[in-house]
C-alpha positions as CSV (number, residue, x, y, z in Angstrom):
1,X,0.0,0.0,0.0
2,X,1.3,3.6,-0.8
3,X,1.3,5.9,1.9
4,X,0.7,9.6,1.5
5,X,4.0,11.9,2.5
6,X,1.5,13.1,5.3
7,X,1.1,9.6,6.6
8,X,4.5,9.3,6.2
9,X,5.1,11.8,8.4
10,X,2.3,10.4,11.3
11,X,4.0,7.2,11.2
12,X,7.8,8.6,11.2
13,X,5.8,11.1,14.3
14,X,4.5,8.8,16.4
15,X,6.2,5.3,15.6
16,X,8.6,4.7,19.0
17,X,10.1,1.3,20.1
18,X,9.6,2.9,23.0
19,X,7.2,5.8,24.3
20,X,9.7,8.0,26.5
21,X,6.8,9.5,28.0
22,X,6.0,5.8,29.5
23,X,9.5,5.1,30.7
24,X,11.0,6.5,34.3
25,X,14.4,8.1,34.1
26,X,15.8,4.8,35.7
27,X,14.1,3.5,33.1
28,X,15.6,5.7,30.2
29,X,19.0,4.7,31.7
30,X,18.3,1.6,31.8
31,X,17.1,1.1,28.0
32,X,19.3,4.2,26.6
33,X,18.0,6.9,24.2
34,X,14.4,6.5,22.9
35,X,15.1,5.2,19.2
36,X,13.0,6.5,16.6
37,X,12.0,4.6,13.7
38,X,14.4,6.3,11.2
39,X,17.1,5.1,13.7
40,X,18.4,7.4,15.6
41,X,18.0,8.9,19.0
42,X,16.9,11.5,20.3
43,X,19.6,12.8,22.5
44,X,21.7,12.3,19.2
45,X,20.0,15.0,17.0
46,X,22.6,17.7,16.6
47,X,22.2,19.2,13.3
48,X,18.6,20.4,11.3
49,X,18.3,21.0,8.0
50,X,16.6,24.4,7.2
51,X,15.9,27.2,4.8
52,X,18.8,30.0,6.0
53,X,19.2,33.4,4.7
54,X,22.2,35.9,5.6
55,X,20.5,38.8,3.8
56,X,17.3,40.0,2.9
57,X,16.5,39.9,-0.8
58,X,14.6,37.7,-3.4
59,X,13.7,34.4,-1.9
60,X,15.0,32.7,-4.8
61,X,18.3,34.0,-4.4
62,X,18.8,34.5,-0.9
63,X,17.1,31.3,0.6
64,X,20.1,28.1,0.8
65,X,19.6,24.9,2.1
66,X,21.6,24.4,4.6
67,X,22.8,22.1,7.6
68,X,22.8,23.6,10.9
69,X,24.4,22.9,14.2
70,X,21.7,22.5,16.8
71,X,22.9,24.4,20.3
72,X,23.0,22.5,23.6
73,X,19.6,21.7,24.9
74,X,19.1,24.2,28.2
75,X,16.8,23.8,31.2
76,X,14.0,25.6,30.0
77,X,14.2,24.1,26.4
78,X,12.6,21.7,24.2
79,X,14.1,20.0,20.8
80,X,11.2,20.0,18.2
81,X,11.2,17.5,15.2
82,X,9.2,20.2,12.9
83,X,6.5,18.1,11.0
84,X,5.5,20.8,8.5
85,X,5.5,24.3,7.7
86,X,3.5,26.3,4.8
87,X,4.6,29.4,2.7
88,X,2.9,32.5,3.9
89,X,2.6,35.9,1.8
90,X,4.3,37.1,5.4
91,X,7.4,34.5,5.2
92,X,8.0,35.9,1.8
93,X,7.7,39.8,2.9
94,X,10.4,39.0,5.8
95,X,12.5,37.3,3.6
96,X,12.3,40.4,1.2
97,X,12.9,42.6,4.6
98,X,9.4,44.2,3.9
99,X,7.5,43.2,6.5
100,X,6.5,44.9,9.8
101,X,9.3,42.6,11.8
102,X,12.4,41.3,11.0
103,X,14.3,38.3,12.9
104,X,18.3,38.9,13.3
105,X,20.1,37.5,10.3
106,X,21.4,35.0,9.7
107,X,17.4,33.7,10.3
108,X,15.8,30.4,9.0
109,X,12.6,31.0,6.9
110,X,9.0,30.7,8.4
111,X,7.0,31.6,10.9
112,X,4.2,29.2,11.2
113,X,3.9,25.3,11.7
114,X,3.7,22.4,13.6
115,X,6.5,20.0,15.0
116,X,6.6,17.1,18.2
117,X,8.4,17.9,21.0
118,X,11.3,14.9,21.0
119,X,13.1,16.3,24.2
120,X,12.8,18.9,27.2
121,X,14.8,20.3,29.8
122,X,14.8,19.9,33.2
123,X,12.9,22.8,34.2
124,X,10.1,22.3,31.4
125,X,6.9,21.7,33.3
126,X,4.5,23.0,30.4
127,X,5.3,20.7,27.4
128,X,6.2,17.0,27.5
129,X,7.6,14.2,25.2
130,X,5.3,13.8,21.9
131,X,3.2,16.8,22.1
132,X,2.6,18.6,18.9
133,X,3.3,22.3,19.2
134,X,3.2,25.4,18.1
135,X,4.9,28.8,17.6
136,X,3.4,31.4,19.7
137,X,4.6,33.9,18.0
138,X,6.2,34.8,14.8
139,X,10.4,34.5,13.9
140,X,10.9,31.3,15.1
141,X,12.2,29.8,11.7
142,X,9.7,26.9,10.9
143,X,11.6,25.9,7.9
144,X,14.0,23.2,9.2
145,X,13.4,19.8,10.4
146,X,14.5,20.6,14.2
147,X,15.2,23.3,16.6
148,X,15.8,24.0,19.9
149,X,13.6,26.4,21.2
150,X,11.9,28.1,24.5
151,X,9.4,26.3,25.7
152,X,7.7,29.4,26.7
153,X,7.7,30.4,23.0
154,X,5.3,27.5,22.1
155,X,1.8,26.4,22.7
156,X,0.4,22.8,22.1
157,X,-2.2,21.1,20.0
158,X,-4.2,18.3,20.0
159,X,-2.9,14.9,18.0
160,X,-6.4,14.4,17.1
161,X,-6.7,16.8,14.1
162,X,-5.3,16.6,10.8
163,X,-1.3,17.5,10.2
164,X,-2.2,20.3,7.4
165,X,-4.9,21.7,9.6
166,X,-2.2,21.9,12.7
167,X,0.3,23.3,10.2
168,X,-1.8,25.9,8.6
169,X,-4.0,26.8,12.0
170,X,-1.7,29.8,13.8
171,X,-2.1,32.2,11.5
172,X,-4.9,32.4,9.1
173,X,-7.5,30.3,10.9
174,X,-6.9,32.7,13.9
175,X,-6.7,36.2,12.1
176,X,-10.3,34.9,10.4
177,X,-12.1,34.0,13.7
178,X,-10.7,37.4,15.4
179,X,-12.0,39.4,12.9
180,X,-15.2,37.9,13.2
181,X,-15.5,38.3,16.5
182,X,-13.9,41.7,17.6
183,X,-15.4,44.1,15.3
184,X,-19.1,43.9,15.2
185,X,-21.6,41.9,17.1
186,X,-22.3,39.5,14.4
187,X,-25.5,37.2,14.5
188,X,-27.2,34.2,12.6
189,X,-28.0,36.1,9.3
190,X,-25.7,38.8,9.2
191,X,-23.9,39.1,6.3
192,X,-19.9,39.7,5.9
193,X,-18.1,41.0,2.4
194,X,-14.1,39.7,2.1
195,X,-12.1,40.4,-0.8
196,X,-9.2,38.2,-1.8
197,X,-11.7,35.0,-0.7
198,X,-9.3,32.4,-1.8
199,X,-6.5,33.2,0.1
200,X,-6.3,31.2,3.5
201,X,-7.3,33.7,5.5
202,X,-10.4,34.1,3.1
203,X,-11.2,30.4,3.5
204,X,-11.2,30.3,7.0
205,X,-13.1,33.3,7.4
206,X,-16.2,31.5,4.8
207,X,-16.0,28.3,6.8
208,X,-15.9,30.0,10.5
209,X,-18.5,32.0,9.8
210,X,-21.2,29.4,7.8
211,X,-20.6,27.7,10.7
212,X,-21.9,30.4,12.8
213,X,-25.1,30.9,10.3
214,X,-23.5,34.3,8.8
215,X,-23.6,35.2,4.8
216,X,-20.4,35.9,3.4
217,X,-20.2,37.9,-0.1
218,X,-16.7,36.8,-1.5
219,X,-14.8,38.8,-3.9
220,X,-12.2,37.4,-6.4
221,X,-10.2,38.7,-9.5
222,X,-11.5,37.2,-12.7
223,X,-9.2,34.2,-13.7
224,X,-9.8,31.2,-16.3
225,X,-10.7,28.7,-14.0
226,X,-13.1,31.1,-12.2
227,X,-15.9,28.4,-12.2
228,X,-13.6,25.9,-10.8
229,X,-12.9,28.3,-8.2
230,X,-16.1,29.7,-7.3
231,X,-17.1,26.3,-6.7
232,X,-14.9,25.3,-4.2
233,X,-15.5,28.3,-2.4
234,X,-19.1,27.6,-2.1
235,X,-18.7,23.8,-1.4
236,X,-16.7,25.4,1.6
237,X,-19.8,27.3,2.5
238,X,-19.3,30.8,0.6
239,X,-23.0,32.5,0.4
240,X,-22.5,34.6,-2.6
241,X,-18.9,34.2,-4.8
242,X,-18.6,37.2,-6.9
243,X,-15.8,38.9,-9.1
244,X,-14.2,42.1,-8.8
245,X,-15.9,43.4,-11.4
246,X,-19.4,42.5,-10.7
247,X,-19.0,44.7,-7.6
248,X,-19.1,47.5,-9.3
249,X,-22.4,47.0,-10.8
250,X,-25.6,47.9,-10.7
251,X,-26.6,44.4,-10.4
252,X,-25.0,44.1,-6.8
253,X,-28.2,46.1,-5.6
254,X,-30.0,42.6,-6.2
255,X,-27.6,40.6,-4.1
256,X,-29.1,42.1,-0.9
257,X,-32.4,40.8,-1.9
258,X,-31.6,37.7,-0.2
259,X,-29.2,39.1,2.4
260,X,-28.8,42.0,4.4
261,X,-26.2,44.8,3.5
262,X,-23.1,43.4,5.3
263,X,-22.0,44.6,8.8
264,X,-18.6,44.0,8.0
265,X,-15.8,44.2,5.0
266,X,-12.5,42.1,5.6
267,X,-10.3,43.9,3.3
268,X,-6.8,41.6,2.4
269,X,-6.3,43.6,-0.8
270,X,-6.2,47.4,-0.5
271,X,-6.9,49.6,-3.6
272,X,-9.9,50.4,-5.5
273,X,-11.1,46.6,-4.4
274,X,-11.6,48.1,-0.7
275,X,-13.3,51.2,-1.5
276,X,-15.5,49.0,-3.2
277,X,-16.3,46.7,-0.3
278,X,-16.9,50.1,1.8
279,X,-19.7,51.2,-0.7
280,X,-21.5,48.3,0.3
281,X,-21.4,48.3,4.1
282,X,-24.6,49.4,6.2
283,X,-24.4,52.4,8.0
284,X,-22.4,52.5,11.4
285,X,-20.6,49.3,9.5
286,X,-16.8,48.1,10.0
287,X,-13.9,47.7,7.7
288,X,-10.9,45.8,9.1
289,X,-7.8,45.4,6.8
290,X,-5.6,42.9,7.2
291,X,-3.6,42.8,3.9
292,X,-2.5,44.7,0.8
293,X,-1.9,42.1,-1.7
294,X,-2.6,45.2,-4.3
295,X,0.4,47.5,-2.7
296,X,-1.8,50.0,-2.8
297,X,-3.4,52.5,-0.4
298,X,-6.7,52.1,1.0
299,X,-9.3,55.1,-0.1
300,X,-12.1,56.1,1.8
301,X,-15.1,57.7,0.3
302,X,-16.0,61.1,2.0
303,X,-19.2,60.1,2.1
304,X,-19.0,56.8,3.7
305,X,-17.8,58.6,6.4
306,X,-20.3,61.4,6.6
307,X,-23.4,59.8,5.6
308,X,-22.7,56.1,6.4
309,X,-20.4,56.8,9.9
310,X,-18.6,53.5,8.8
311,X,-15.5,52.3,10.5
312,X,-11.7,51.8,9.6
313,X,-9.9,49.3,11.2
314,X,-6.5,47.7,11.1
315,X,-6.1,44.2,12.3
316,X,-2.4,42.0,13.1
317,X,-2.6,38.5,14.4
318,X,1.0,39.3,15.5
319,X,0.0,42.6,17.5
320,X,-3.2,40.4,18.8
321,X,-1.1,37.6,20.6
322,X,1.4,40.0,21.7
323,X,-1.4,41.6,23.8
324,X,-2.3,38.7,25.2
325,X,0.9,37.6,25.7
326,X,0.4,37.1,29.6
327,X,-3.4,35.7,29.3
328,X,-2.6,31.9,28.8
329,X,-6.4,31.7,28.3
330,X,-6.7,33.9,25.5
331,X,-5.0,31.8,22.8
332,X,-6.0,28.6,24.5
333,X,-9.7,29.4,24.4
334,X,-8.8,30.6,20.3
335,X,-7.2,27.1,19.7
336,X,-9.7,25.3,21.3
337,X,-12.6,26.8,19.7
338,X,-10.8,26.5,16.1
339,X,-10.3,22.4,16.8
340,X,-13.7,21.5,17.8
341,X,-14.9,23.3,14.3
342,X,-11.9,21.3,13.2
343,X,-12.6,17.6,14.3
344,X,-16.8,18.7,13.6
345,X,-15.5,19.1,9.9
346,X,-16.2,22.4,9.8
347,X,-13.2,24.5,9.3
348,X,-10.3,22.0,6.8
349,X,-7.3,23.3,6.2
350,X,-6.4,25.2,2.6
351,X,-5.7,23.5,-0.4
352,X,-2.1,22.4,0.1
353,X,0.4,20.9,-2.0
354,X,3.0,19.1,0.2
355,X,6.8,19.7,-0.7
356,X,10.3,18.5,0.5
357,X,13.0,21.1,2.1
358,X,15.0,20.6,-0.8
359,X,12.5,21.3,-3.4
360,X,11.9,24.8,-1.8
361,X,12.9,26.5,-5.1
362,X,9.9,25.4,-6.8
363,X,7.7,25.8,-4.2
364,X,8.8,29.9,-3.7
365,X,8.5,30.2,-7.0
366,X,4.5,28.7,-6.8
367,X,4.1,30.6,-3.3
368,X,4.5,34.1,-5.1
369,X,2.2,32.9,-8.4
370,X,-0.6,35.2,-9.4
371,X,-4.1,33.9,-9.0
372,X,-3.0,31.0,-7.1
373,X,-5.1,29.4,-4.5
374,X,-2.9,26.2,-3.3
375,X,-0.5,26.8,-0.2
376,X,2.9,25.0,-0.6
377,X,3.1,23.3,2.8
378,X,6.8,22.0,3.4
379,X,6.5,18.4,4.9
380,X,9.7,17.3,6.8
């Protein structure tokens, strides 16, 4: 039988001769380092294999696979075997030294995924042997296939869900169910516009809210397999999937025939496509921007903001866990409610297509595609 790379993965996760988190340290001593099914232990993991850059730049010609030395394993560490990590629009901006913040260089690439903690320190009472975790935060480097990290700097998940889910679920899924929730007061039949729908915060936010009972009006550019596409979105639960275009017209007036005028706009774009998803808020309405995939600045009618009182709002899933840095509920509670729409089958993860570290060329180069809806996921 042949096994997926994902399953793979599992097997090569979770596969021991021996569970360490069964044995005593007499025990360990006794039987000597936990071996893993790819043979060897895991006290003898001294080197990862990662995506390194030394300056910002290109990703193509900056990013170099590279093998790393792993630094001693302190106290209050844990070593991670990353599973998998996706390619973010925000990886790429750091890489490019465009985005908001910038890790020291030299840095590994990646700020989101999910690994299995393989070994802790003495003083690590939080995580234990085998947990899936992960980052709390971004600039951790998520590109590599281990690391030695804070154990403070992580946060676990449940085994029970799917590996692309776990991979994908600290950024997008999150940014999508804040945005839902701590703008307006949004209720069974209420109705939320998004442009740039088929990105994978875009995806989230359709699936999060259907479950909720809330309309979403989803905006994409015109493409040639816009059928395909618009399908998919609706098989996700999308209410309405229009384009671009059709926003601007007359025709749009029809739309709220069989749903209210929305109460919120999720802007990821910027450009004439938000001023467009302001013109159809109600009055006292919210729009929260997230993105600029356009690179262009967001316009705001006079009017809207005379007649209509609307409301312009920035949001950062960064900024948000940094606030709540100290509230260990806050994030927990987030997670939580993200894996029971998870394991309900409710909220999937993105379309994925799984890659190797060392085809990371290919997959940077599909990453930064126009019109592309498919999130290259490295799979270690």
């Amino acid at each position: 039988m042949k096994l997926s790379r994902v399953a793979r993965v599992l097997l090569r996760g979770h596969y021991v001769y021996r569970s360490p988190g069964l044995l005593s340290c007499s025990d360990r001593v006794r039987y000597g380092p936990v071996v893993l099914k790819n043979n060897f232990s895991v006290s003898a993991v001294k080197h990862s294999t990662a995506l390194y850059y030394r300056n910002h730049g290109d990703p193509s010609q900056v990013i170099q696979l590279k093998s790393l030395d792993l630094p001693h394993l302190s106290s209050e560490c844990v070593l991670v075997k990353m599973l998998a990590a996706p390619i973010n629009p925000s990886d790429v901006n750091m890489i490019q030294g465009t985005y908001a913040i910038l890790p020291d260089l030299p840095a590994v690439g990646g700020n989101e995924g999910v690994g299995q903690v393989m070994e802790v320190g003495n003083k690590v009472k939080i995580l234990k042997v085998g947990d899936w975790v992960i980052p709390r935060d971004a600039g951790l480097g998520t590109w590599r296939t281990a690391a030695v990290l804070k154990a403070d700097d992580l946060v676990t998940l449940p085994k029970d869900i799917p590996l692309l889910s776990a991979a994908t679920l600290g950024v997008n899924p999150c940014t999508a169910l804040r945005m839902l929730s701590d703008f307006e007061e949004l209720k069974p039949g209420d109705t939320v516009i998004q442009n740039a729908a088929n990105s994978g915060v875009g995806q989230a936010v359709i699936q999060i809210a259907a479950a909720k009972g809330i309309n979403t009006i989803n905006v994409i550019r015109d493409r040639p397999e816009l059928q395909q596409l618009s399908d998919r979105l609706r098989a996700l639960g999308a209410t309405h999937v229009i384009t671009e275009e059709s926003l601007r017209r007359p025709e749009m007036k029809a739309l709220f025939k069989s749903c209210p005028r929305p109460k919120l706009a999720l802007n990821g774009v910027g450009g004439k496509s938000a001023t467009e998803l302001l013109r159809q808020l109600q009055s006292g309405g919210s729009m929260v921007t997230y993105g600029g995939m356009a690179k262009q600045p967001v316009t705001v009618p006079v009017s809207a903001l005379i007649f209509k009182d609307v409301k312009i709002r920035g949001f950062w899933v960064t900024q948000w866990k940094r606030d709540n840095r100290h509230d260990e509920d806050a994030l927990r509670n987030m997670l939580d409610e993200l894996c029971i729409l998870i394991r309900a089958g409710k909220l999937s993860a993105p379309a994925c297509t799984e890659v190797n570290l060392q085809d990371f060329q290919n997959a940077l180069e599909n990453a930064m595609k126009p019109y592309v809806s498919i999130k290259q996921v490295f799979v270690m």
